[in-house]
N, C-alpha and C positions, 0 to 999 in steps of 0.2 A: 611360565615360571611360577606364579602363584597356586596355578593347581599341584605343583611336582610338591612346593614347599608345604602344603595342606594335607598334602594327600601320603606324604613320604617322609618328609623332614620332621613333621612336628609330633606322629608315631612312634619316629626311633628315637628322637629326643624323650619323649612321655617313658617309652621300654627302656631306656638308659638310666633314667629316674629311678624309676622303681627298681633297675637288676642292683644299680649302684648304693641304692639306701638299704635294700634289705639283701640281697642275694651277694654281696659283696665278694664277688670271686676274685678278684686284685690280693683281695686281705691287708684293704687299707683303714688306716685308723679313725677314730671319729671326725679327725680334722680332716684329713683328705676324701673321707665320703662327704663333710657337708660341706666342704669344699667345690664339688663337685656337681651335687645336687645345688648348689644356687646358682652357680654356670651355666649349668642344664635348663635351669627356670627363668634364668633372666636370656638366653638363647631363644627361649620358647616364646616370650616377650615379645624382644624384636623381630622374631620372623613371624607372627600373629600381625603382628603391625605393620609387618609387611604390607601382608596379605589387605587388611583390611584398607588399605591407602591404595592398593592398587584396584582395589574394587568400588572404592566410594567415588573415588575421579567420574569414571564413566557412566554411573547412576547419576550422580549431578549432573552433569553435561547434558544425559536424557529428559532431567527433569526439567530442565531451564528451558530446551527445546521444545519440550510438549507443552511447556507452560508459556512460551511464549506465541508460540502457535495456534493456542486454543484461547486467547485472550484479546484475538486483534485477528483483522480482515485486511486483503488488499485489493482495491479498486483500479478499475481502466478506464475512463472516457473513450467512446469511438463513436466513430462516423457512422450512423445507418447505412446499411446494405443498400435501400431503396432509399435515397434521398429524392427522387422525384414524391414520394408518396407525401406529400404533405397535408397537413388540415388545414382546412378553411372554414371559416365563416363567412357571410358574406362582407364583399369588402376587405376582408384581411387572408393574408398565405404565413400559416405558423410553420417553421423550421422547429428540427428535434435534432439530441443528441441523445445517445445511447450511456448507460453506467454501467458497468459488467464487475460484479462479484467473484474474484478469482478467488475464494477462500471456500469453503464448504459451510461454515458459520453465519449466521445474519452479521450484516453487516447494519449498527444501529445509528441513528438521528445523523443519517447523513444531510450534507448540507451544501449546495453546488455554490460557486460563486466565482465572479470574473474578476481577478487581481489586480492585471495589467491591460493594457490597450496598447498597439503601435499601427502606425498608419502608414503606407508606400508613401510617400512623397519622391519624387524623381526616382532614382535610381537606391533609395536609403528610407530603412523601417526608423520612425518618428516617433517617440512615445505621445502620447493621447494623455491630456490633462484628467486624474481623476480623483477625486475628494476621499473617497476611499472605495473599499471592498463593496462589491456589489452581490444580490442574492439573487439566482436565477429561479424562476417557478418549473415545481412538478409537473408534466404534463399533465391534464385532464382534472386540475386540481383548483381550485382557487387562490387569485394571488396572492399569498401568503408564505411568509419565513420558516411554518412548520419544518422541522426534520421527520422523514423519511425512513422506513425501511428499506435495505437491498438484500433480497433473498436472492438472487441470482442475476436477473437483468431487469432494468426502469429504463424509462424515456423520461427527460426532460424539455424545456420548454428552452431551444436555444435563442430563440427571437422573431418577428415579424416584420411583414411590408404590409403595411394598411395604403389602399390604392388612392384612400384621399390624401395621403400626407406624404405618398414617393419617397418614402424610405425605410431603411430594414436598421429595426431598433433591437436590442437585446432584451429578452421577458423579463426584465427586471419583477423582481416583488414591491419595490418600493418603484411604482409606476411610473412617477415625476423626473427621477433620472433622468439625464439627457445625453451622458457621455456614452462614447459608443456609436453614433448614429451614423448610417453608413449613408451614404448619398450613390447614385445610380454615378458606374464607372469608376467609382473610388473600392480601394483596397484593403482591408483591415486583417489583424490579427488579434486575437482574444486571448489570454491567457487565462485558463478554466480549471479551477482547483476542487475538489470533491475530499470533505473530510467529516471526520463522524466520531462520535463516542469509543469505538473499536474500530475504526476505519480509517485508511487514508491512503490516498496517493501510491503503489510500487513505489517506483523510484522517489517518492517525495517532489518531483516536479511539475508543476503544471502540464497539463496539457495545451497544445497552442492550436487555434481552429482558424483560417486564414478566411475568409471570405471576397465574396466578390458579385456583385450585381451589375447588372448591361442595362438596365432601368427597365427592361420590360414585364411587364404584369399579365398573367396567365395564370385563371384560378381551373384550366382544365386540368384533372388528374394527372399528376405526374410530370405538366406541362414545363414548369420552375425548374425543373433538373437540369436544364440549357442555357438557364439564365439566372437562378441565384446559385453558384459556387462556391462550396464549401471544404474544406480538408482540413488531414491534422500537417501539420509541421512539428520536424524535430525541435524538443524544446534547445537545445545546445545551438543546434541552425538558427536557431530564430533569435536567440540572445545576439550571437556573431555579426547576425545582418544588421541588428538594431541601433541608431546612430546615437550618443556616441558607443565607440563599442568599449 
């Protein structure tokens, strides 16, 4: 409809103007020629106004969208493919999680951190006492709270078993930490948050990484895939299980 009124309407109005102001073949007096000619121009008015309200709608709508699109990234947490492939030191087996940039833009000073904690106890997820928010370290990095680039995909540092102390602790940055410590047969869940200057979360919720160790220690390649357990859980599942609900 805006093109018919552009292209047709506002023509024969403009030729109506001018047959009516000068060519006056009616043979009407000066009152009914300007009569007519301001009819004609205040006509020409609203259907301009039309036009231009039906065209500015959907440029807006484009520009919010490009502008929102090109201003901010959206992040995934996942599980490595090879989760046997673990690093080691001597005396210690590091665990990794994967960050996946699903946006085309860097994604800038990203920053991983563990929220929550809940523990199986019998048949019921337990929330785990924690002081607050915790900062996980970059893989291959020093432990430090720096933020991070994601240009497509990073590893970080999800935690360790050091084989003198029999348990798998989370890479905290702030070393001293203690909440979180999983002990050999016990059960946890981690809720793992990834946000950044233009970055955050899909959905806005955590990801939840479920854990589980049988106490055994094997720093042969790949060896830990049998015996430290790892996965994501739905974060809505995991809220539901968690006592109270």
């Amino acid at each position: 409809m805006p093109i018919f009124i552009e292209r047709f309407v506002l023509p024969a109005l403009a030729a109506a103007l001018v047959l009516g102001a000068i060519a006056n073949p009616m043979g009407w007096d000066w009152i009914q020629r300007s009569s007519a000619c301001v009819a004609i121009f205040f006509g020409a008015i609203f259907f301009a106004h039309t036009i231009y309200k039906a065209t500015k709608a959907p440029n807006s709508a484009t520009q919010n969208s490009v502008s929102n699109t090109s201003t901010s990234t959206f992040l995934e947490i996942k599980i490595p493919r090879f989760k046997g492939d673990t690093s080691t030191t001597p005396g210690s087996i590091y665990f990794h999680l994967d960050i996946k940039n699903l946006g085309e833009m860097t994604a800038e000073g990203c920053v991983i951190k563990i929220t929550k904690i809940t523990k199986l106890i019998g048949d019921s997820w337990n929330n785990q006492p924690m002081q607050h928010h915790a900062i996980l370290s970059w893989q291959g990095q020093p432990p430090k709270p720096d933020e991070q680039k994601v240009i497509s995909e990073k590893s970080f540092d999800f935690g360790a078993i050091k084989k003198a102390d029999n348990y798998f602790r989370p890479a905290y940055v702030q070393s001293s930490l203690q909440f979180g410590t999983l002990n050999p047969d016990e059960r946890f869940r981690y809720y793992i948050l990834a946000e950044g200057t233009n970055c955050r979360i899909k959905n806005g919720k955590p990801a939840v990484v479920e854990a589980f160790w049988d106490g055994v220690y094997d720093e042969r390649p790949g060896a830990m895939k049998d015996h430290f357990v790892y996965k994501k859980v739905d974060f809505d599942t995991a809220e539901a299980e968690t006592f109270p609900a």
